[in-house]
C-alpha positions as CSV (number, residue, x, y, z in Angstrom):
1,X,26.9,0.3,-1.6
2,X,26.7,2.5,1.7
3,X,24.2,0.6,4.0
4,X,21.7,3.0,5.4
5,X,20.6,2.6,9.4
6,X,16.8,2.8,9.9
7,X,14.7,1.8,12.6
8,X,11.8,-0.8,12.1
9,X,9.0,2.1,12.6
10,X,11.1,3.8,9.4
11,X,11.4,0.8,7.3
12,X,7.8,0.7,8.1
13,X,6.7,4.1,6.8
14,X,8.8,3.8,3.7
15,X,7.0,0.4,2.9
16,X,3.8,2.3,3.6
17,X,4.8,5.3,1.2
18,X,5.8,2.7,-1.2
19,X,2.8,0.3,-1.1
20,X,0.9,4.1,-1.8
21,X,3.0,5.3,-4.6
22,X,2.7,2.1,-6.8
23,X,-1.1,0.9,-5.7
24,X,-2.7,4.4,-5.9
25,X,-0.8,7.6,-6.7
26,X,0.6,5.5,-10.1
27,X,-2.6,4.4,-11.1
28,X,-4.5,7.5,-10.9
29,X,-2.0,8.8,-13.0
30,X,-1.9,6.9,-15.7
31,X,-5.6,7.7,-16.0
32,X,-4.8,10.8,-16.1
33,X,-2.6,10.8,-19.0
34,X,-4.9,8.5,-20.6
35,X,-7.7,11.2,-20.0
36,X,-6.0,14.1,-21.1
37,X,-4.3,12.1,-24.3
38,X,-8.1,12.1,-25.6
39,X,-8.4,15.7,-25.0
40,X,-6.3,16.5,-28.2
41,X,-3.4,18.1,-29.5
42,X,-0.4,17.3,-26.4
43,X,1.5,20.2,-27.1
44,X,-0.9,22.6,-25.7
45,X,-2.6,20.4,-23.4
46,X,-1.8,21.8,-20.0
47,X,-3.7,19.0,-18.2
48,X,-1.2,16.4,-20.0
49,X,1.9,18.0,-18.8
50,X,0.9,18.3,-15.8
51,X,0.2,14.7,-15.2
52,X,3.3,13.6,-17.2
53,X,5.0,16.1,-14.0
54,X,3.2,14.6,-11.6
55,X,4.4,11.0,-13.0
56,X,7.7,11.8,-13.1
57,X,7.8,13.0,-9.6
58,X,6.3,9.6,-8.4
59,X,8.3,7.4,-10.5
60,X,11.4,9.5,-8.7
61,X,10.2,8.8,-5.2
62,X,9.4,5.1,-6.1
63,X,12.8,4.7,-7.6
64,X,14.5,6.4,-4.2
65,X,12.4,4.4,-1.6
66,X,13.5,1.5,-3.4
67,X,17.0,1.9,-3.7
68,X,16.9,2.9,0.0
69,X,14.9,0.0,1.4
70,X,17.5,-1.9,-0.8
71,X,21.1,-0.7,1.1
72,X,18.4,-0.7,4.7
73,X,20.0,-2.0,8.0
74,X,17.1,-2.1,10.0
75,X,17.8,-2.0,13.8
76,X,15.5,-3.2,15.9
77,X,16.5,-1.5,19.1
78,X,14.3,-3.8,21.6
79,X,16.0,-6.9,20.8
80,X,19.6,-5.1,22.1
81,X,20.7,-6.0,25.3
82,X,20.0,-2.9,27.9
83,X,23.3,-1.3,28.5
84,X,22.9,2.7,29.2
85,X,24.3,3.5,26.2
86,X,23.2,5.9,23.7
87,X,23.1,3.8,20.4
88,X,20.9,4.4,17.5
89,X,17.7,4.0,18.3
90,X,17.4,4.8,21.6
91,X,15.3,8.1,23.6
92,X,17.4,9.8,25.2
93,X,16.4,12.0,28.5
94,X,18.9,15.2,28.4
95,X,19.1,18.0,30.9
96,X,20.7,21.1,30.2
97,X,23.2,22.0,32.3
98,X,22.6,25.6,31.6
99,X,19.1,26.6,32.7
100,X,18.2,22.8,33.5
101,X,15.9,22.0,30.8
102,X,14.8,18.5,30.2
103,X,14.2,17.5,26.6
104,X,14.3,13.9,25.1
105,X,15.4,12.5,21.3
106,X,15.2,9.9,19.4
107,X,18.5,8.9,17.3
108,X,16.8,7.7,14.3
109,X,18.1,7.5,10.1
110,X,18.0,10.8,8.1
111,X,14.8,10.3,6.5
112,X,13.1,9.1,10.2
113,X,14.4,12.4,11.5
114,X,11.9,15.1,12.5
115,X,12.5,17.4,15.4
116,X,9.4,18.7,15.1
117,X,8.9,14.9,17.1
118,X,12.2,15.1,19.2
119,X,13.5,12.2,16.1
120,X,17.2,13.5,15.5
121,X,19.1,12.2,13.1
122,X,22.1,9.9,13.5
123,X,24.6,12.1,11.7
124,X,23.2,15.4,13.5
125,X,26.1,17.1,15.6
126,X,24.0,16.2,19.3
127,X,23.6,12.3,17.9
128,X,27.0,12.2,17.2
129,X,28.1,13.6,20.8
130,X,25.8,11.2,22.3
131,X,26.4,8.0,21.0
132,X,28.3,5.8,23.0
133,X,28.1,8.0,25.9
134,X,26.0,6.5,29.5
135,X,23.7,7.5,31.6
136,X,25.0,10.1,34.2
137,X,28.0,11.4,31.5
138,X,28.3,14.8,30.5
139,X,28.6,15.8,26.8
140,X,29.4,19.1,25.2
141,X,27.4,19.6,22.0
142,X,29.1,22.6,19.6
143,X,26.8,24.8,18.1
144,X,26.8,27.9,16.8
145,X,26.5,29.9,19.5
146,X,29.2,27.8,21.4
147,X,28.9,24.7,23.4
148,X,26.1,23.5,25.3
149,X,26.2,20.9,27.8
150,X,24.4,18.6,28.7
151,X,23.9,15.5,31.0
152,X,22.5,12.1,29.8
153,X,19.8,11.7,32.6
154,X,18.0,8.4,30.9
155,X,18.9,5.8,27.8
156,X,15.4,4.3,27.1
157,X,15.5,1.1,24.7
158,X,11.5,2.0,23.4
């Protein structure tokens, strides 16, 4: 099976979800079905279904997180030797060459990612230009309004 790079705060927050799921969304739940089962006649007991919806949805989750925490490779960027190198897990300063912009990213797994947070995933189209590259290199990132370049100002191991 296809091993699936996440960083420690990920593996973390999937545990969390996890620990959640099965100690207090399940639970609640299954009283729920319980409670509605005494209300009568299931066919047209719309408070039934709706739990029996709910369960299914939270058995699926459970059943994902757990096949992903299963195939994880966790990478714990702070115990890898400082190098300049943009590698998974590491912030990344960029400037844009164009109108000299400054943003920073985190390469993190595909579920981690949220650029909402500057966390981009590994297999996003600027992760995949950056990685390997060093501090001071230029990279051209294609999107779809053309290229954009950019220059690797900082590689921050955090």
């Amino acid at each position: 099976m296809k091993r699936i790079p996440m960083t420690v705060e990920g593996e973390k927050a999937l545990r969390e979800e996890l620990a959640h799921l099965k100690g207090v969304e399940r639970p609640r739940i299954s009283a729920a079905i319980a409670e509605a089962r005494e209300l009568g006649d299931l066919k047209e007991n719309a408070e039934y279904h709706a739990a029996r919806e709910q369960q299914s949805f939270v058995e699926g989750r459970i059943n994902e997180i757990e096949a992903k925490l299963s195939n994880a490779q966790v990478i714990d960027i702070t115990t890898i030797t400082k190098t300049g190198k943009v590698l998974f897990g590491t912030t990344i300063v960029l400037i844009n060459l164009d109108d000299d912009r400054e943003v920073t990213y985190k390469i993190v797994g595909d579920d981690e990612a949220d650029i909402k947070v500057n966390k981009i995933s590994v297999n996003s189209p600027i992760a995949r230009a950056l990685i390997g590259k060093e501090e001071g290199d230029v990279v051209v990132v294609n999107t779809p309004s053309g290229g954009v370049e950019y220059e690797i100002d900082e590689v921050q191991h955090i």
